[in-house]
C-alpha positions in Angstrom: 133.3 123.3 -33.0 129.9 122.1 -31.2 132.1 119.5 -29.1 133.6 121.9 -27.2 130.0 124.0 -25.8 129.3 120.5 -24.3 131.3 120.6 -21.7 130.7 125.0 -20.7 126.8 124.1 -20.7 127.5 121.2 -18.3 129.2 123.4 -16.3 126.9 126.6 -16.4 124.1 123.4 -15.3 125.5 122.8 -12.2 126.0 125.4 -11.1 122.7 126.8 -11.5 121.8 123.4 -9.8 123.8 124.6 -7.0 122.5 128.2 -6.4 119.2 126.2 -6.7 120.2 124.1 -3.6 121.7 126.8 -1.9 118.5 128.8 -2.2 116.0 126.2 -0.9 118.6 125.0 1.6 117.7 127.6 4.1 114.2 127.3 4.2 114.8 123.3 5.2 116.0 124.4 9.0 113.1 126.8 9.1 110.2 124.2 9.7 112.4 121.9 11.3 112.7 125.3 13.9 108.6 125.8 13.9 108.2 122.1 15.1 111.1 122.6 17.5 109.0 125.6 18.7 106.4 123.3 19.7 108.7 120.9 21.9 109.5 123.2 24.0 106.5 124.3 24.9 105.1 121.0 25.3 108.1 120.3 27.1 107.9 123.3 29.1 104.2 122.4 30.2 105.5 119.1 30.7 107.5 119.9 33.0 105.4 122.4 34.7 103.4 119.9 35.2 105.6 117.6 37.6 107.1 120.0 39.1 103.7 121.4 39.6 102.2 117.9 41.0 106.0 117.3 42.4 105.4 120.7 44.7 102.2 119.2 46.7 103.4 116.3 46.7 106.6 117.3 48.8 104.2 119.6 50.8 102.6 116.9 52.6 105.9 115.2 53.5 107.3 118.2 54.2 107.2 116.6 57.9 104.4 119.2 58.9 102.4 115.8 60.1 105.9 114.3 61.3 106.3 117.2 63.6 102.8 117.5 64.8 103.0 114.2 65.2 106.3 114.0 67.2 105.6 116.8 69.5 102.7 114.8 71.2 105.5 111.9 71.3 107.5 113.7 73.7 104.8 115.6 75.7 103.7 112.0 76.4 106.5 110.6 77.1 107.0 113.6 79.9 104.4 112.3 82.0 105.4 108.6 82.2 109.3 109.9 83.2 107.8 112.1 86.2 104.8 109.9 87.3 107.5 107.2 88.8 108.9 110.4 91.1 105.5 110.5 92.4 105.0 107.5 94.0 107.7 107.5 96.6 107.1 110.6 97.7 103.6 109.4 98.6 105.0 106.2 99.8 107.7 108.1 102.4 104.8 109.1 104.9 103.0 106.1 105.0 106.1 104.2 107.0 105.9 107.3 109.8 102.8 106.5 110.6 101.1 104.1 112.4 98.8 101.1 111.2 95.3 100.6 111.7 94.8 98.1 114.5 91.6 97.2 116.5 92.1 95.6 119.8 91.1 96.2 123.7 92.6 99.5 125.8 94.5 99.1 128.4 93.0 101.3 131.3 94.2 101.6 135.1 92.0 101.8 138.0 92.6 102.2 142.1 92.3 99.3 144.3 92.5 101.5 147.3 94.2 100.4 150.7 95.3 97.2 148.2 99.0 98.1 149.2 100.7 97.2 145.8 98.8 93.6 146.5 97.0 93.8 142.8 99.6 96.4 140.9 102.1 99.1 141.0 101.6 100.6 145.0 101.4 104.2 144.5 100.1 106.9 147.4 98.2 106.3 150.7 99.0 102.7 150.5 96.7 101.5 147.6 97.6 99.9 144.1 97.0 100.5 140.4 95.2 97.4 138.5 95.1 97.4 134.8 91.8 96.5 133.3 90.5 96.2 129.5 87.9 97.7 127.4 86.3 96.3 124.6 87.8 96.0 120.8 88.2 99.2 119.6 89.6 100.5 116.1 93.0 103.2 116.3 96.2 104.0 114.6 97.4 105.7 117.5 96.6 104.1 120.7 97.6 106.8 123.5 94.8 108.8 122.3 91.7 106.2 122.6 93.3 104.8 125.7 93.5 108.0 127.8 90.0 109.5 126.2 88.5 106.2 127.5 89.8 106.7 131.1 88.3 110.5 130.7 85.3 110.3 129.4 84.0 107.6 132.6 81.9 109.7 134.9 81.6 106.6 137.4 83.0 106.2 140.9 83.2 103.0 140.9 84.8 100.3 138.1 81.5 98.0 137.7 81.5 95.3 140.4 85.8 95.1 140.5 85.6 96.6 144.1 88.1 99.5 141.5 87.8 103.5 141.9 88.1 106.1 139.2 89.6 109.1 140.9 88.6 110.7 137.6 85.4 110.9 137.6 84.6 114.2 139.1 87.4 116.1 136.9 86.8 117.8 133.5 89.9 117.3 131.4 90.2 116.9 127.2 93.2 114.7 125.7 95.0 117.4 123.3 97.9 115.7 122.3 101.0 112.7 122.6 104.4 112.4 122.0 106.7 109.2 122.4 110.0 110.3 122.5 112.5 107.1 123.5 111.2 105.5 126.2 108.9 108.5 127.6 105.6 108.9 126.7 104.7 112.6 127.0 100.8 113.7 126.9 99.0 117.1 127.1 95.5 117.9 128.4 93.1 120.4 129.4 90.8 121.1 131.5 90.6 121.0 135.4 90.6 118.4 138.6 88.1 118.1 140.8 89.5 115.9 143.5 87.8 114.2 146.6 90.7 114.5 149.0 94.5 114.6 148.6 94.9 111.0 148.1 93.2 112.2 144.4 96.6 113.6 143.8 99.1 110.3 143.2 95.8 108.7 141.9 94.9 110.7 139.2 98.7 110.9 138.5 99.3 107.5 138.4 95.7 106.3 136.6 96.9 108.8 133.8 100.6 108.4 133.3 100.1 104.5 133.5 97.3 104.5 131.1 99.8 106.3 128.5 102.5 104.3 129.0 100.4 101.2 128.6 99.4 102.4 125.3 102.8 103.2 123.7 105.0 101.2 125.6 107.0 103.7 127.2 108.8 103.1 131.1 108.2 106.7 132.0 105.3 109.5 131.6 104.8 113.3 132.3 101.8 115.1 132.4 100.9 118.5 131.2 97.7 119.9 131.8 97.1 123.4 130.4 101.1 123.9 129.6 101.9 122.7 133.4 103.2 119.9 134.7 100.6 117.7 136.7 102.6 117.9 139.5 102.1 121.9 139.3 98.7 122.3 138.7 98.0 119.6 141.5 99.8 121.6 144.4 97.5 123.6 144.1 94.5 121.8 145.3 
């Protein structure tokens, strides 16, 4: 009869062994969760952390330099594409204009009675002669060439045996203008003339003096707006 308890008690053991288990099964997962508690919050200040240091550190290369740095890239490189337009608008004019030169004036005198003996015959028989001043500096050479026949207040041309018919008048070069082969001047002021042989003498001392300068085969003459031929028949 004691055989048989054997096996009940055996039985009635494990399964108190197994409410046993069950009971401090449970509390296993619960420290396991408390140190998984910890983890996350480490890991959640871990990561704080980069993406903390991983904001600033995108910050600077968020191009903010880049851009400063490119928009004084293309301001600069603005100047360098217009300053070649410049030049050749500053090198246009120089070609319309003339060179500095330095040489001696051409300026014409009267050989009076000369009859075309000495130069071009012009009125009452006498002749123009061509004579030369000293090295002077110009660009444009109409200007000092008729100033220099104005501004002499002498009768007579040194020892050349030459008259200025000039002398006595009061005139002021104002402008020149080649245009083709005529040379076209304007003065003014007023003639004083010795006689009416003046007339195609101070004519021809003036329009061959400009066309001496500028190369021209034909001259007119305008004193105050007028023709010289005008303002002389009056005299």
């Amino acid at each position: 009869m004691t055989r048989p308890r054997h096996p009940v008690l055996g039985i009635l053991g494990l399964s108190g062994l197994m409410v046993l288990t069950g009971c401090f099964g449970p509390p296993a997962p619960t420290p396991t969760g408390s140190s998984a508690a910890p983890a996350p919050t480490a890991g959640a200040s871990g990561t704080a952390g980069p993406s903390t240091t991983a904001t600033p550190t995108t910050a600077p290369t968020a191009t903010t330099p880049a851009s400063t740095s490119a928009a004084p890239t293309t301001s600069a490189a603005a100047p360098p594409s217009s300053a070649p337009a410049s030049p050749p608008a500053t090198e246009e004019p120089q070609p319309t204009g003339l060179p500095e030169q330095t040489g001696p004036l051409t300026v014409y005198y009267v050989a009076v009675g000369d009859n075309g003996m000495s130069g071009p015959l012009i009125g009452c028989g006498d002749s123009l002669v061509a004579t030369t001043t000293g090295p002077v500096t110009f660009t444009d050479q109409v200007r000092p060439s008729v100033e220099a026949l104005l501004a002499n207040r002498s009768r007579d041309v040194g020892l050349s045996g030459l008259v200025n018919a000039l002398y006595q008048s009061n005139l002021t070069y104002v402008a020149g203008e080649l245009t083709g082969n005529t040379i076209t001047i304007w003065l003014t002021g007023q003639f004083m003339l010795g006689g009416v042989c003046d007339t195609p003498r101070v004519t021809s001392q003036l329009e061959y003096t400009a066309m001496a300068a500028s190369g021209a085969t034909s001259a007119q003459v305008f004193v105050n707006g007028r023709p010289i031929d005008e303002v002389l028949s009056l005299k």
